[in-house]
Legacy VTK file of the C-alpha trace (Angstrom):
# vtk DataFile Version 3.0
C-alpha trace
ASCII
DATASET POLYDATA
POINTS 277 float
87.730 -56.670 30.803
85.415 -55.127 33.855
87.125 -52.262 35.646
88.920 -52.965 38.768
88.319 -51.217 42.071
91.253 -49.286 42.320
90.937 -48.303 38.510
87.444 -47.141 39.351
89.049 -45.241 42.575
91.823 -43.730 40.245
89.000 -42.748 37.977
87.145 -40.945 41.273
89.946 -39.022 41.946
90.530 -37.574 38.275
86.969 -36.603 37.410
86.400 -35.185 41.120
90.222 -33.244 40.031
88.823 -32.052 36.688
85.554 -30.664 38.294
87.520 -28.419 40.244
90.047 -27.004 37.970
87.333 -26.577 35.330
84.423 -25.276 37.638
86.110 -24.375 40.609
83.790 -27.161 42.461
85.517 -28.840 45.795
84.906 -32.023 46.193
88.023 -33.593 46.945
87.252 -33.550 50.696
83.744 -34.926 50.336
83.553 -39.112 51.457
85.175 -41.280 48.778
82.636 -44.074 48.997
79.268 -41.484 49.198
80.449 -40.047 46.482
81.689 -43.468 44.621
77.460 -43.958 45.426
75.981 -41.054 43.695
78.713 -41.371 40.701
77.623 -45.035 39.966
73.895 -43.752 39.482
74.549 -40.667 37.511
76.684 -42.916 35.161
73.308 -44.200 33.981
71.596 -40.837 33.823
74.419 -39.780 31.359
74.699 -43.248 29.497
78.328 -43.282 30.820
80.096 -46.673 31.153
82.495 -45.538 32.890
83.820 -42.217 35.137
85.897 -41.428 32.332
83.981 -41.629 30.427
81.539 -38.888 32.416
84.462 -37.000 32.841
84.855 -36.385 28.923
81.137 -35.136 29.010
81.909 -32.857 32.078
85.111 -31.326 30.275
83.812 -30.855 26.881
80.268 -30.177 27.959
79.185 -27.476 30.117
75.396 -28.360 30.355
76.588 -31.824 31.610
77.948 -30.388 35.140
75.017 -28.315 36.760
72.914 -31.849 35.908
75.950 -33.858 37.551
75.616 -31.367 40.516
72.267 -32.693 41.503
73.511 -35.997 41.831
76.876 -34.809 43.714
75.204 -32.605 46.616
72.424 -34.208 48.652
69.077 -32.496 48.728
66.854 -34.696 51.127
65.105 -32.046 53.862
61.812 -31.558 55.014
60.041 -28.425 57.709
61.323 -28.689 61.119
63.213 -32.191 60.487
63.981 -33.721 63.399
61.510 -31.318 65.371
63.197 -32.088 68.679
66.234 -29.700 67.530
63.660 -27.048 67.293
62.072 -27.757 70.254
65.263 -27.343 71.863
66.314 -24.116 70.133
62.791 -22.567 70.771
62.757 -23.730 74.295
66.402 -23.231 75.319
68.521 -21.161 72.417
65.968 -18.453 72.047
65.439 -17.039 75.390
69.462 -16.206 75.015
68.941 -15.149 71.652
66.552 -12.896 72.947
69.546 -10.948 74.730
70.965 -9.534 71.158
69.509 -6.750 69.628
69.774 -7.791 66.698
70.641 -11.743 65.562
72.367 -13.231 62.399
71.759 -16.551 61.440
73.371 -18.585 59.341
71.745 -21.916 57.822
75.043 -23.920 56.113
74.082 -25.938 53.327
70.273 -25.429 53.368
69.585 -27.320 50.408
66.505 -26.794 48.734
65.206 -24.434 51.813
63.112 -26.121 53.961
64.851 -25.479 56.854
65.300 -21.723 55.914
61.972 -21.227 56.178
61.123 -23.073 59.401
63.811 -21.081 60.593
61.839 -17.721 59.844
58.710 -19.263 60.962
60.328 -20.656 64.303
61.399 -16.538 64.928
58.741 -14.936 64.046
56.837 -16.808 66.368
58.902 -16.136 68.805
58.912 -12.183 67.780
62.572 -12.034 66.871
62.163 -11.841 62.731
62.509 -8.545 62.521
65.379 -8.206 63.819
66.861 -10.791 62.498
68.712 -11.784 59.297
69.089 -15.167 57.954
71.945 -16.012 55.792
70.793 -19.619 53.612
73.772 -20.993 51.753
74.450 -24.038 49.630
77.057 -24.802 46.527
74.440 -26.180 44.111
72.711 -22.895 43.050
69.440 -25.243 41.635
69.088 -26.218 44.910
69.396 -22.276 46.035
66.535 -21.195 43.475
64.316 -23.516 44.672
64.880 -22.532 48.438
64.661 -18.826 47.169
61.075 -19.760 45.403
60.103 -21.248 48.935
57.494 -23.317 46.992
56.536 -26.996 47.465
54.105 -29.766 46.330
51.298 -29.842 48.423
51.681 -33.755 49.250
54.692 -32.642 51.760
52.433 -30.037 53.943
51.390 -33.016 56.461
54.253 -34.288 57.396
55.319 -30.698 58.009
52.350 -29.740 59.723
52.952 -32.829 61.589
56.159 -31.661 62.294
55.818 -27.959 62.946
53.254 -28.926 66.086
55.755 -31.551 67.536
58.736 -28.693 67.409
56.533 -26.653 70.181
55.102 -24.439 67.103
52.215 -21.438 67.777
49.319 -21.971 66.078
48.510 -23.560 62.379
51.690 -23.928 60.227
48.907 -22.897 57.204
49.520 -19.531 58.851
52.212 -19.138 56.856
51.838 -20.281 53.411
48.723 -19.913 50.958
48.253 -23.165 48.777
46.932 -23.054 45.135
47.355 -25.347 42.079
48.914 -28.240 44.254
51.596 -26.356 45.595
52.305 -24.106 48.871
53.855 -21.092 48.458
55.337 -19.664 51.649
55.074 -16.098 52.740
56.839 -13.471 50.724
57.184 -11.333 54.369
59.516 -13.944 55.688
61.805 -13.845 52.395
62.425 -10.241 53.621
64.622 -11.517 56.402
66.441 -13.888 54.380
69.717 -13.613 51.924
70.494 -16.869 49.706
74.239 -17.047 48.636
76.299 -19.299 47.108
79.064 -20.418 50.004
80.793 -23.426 49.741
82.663 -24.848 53.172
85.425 -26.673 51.275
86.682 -23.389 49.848
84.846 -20.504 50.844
85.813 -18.117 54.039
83.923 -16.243 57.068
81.312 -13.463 55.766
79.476 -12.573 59.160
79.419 -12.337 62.571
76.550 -15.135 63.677
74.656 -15.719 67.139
73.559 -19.104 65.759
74.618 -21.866 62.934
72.744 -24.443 61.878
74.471 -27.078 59.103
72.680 -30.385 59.770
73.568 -33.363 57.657
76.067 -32.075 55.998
79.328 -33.143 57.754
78.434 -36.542 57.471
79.341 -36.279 53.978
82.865 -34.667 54.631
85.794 -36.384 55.405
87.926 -35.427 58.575
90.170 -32.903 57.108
87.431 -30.943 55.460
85.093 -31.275 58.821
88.039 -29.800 60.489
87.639 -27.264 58.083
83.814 -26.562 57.849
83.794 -26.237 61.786
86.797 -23.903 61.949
84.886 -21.591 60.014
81.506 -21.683 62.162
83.909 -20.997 65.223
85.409 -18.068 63.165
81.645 -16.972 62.591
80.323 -17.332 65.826
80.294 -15.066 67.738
80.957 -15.092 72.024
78.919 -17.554 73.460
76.902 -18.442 69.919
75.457 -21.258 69.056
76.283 -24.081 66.820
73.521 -26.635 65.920
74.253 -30.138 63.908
72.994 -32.811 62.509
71.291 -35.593 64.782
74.177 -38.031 62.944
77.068 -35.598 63.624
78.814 -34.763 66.391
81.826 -32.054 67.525
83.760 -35.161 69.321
87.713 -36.035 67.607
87.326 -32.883 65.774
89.915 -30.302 65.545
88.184 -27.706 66.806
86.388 -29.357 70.116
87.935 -27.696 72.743
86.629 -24.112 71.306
82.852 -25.396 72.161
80.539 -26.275 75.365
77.438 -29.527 74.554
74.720 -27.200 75.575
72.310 -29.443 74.386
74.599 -32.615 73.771
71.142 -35.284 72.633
70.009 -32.490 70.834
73.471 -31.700 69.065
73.627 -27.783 70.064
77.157 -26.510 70.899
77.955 -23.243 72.353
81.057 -21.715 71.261
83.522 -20.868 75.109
83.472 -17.184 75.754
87.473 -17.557 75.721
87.535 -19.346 72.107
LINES 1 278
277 0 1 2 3 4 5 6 7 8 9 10 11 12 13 14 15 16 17 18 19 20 21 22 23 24 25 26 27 28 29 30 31 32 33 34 35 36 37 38 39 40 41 42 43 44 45 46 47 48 49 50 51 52 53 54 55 56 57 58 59 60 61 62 63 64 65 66 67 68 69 70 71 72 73 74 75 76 77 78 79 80 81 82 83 84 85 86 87 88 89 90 91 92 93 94 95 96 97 98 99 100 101 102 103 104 105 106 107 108 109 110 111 112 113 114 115 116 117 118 119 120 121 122 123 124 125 126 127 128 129 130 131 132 133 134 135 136 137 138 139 140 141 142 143 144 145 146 147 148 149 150 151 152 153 154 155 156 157 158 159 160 161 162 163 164 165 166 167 168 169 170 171 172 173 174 175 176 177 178 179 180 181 182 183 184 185 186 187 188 189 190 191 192 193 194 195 196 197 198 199 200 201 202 203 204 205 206 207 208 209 210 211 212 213 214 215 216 217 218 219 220 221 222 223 224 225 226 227 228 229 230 231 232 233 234 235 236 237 238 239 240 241 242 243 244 245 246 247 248 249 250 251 252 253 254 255 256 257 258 259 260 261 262 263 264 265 266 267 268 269 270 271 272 273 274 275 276
């Protein structure tokens, strides 16, 4: 007899339950029906039939999970995505930044790294990498090796080049990577500014004291409670007058935590936290 929807809901709830009590993983606060999305396609990586199925395998197996994680966090990015937003922070954001003497970054979810490293790129052409630090974090620690590596298949350096000239950048993007055996690797100099962690918004608190966040596309995969959460923290971080930069799907309005920000760039997504937050 097929499964019915609210068995496979009740079977949701008790695998995403067991993931955290057995690896400390949050994902209770993630959206139900993304998730119920990337579930139904891992069940046929695993040869599940069924979420409990996968759930056995995740308790009793512990090489099972970190493959499960892939499937559970989303790692779709690309250089200077959406180049607008970096138009806007190099045009706009910087000169401000500019003011500090020395900046703290913080890059929320960054995936495999891609926007890490335009992010070093974007401030050391602006001369403001050396003083600056970059803190990259993400919960799926595959995804943070890769970043860390800050290599990439050679197919992807068009639409990044593409990309990198449309976000206002100076001079050749190839400035900044040296290619061999069909891959880029990007400069080791940059890495110097940059500290991968593991940080996770659902449960994790405040570490620094940040003149700019960026978390793009990942709130759209939170439900209200834990947004409320993730962007109480970035206010916590930020510090007087910081910024705040999100996704071009995402958006501060009916969250908890509104009144603490100015839009300073509302098309663009950048918030500014209020001097009296």
């Amino acid at each position: 007899m097929p499964h019915t929807r609210r068995t496979q809901e009740i079977e949701q709830q008790l695998l995403i339950e067991a993931i955290y009590r057995r690896y400390h993983y949050d994902f209770r606060g993630y959206a139900q029906a993304s998730l119920r999305r990337r579930l139904q396609t891992a069940l046929t990586r695993f040869n599940c039939a069924s979420l409990s199925q996968l759930q056995h395998l995740v308790l009793h197996d512990a090489a099972v999970f970190p493959a499960l994680l892939q499937y559970l966090t989303v790692q779709v990015s690309e250089m200077f995505r959406d180049p607008e937003y970096f138009r806007a922070l190099r045009e706009k954001v910087v000169p401000i930044l500019r003011t500090y003497p020395s900046l703290k970054i913080w890059i929320a979810g960054c995936s495999t790294g891609e926007e890490v490293w335009s992010m070093a790129i974007l401030l050391r052409e602006e001369g403001l990498l050396e003083r600056s630090l970059i803190y990259a974090t993400d919960i799926n620690s595959s995804a943070l090796q890769k970043a860390e590596c800050g290599v990439y298949d050679i197919e992807r350096v068009p639409g990044f080049t593409e990309n990198h000239a449309r976000s206002g950048g100076a001079g050749s993007l190839s400035e900044h990577y040296n290619a061999a055996y069909g891959r880029v690797v990007f400069d080791k100099s940059l890495r110097r500014h940059i500290v991968f962690s593991d940080h996770s918004l659902a449960t994790d608190s405040v570490f620094a004291e940040m003149q700019l966040i960026s978390c793009r596309n990942v709130l759209i995969y939170f439900d209200r409670p834990l947004q409320d959460r993730a962007v109480g923290l970035f206010a916590d971080s930020l510090c007087r007058r910081g910024f705040l930069g999100l996704g071009s799907k995402e958006s501060l309005r009916f969250n908890a935590h509104t009144a603490q920000f100015d839009e300073f760039m509302p098309r663009e997504r950048i918030y500014q936290k209020k001097a009296e937050a």
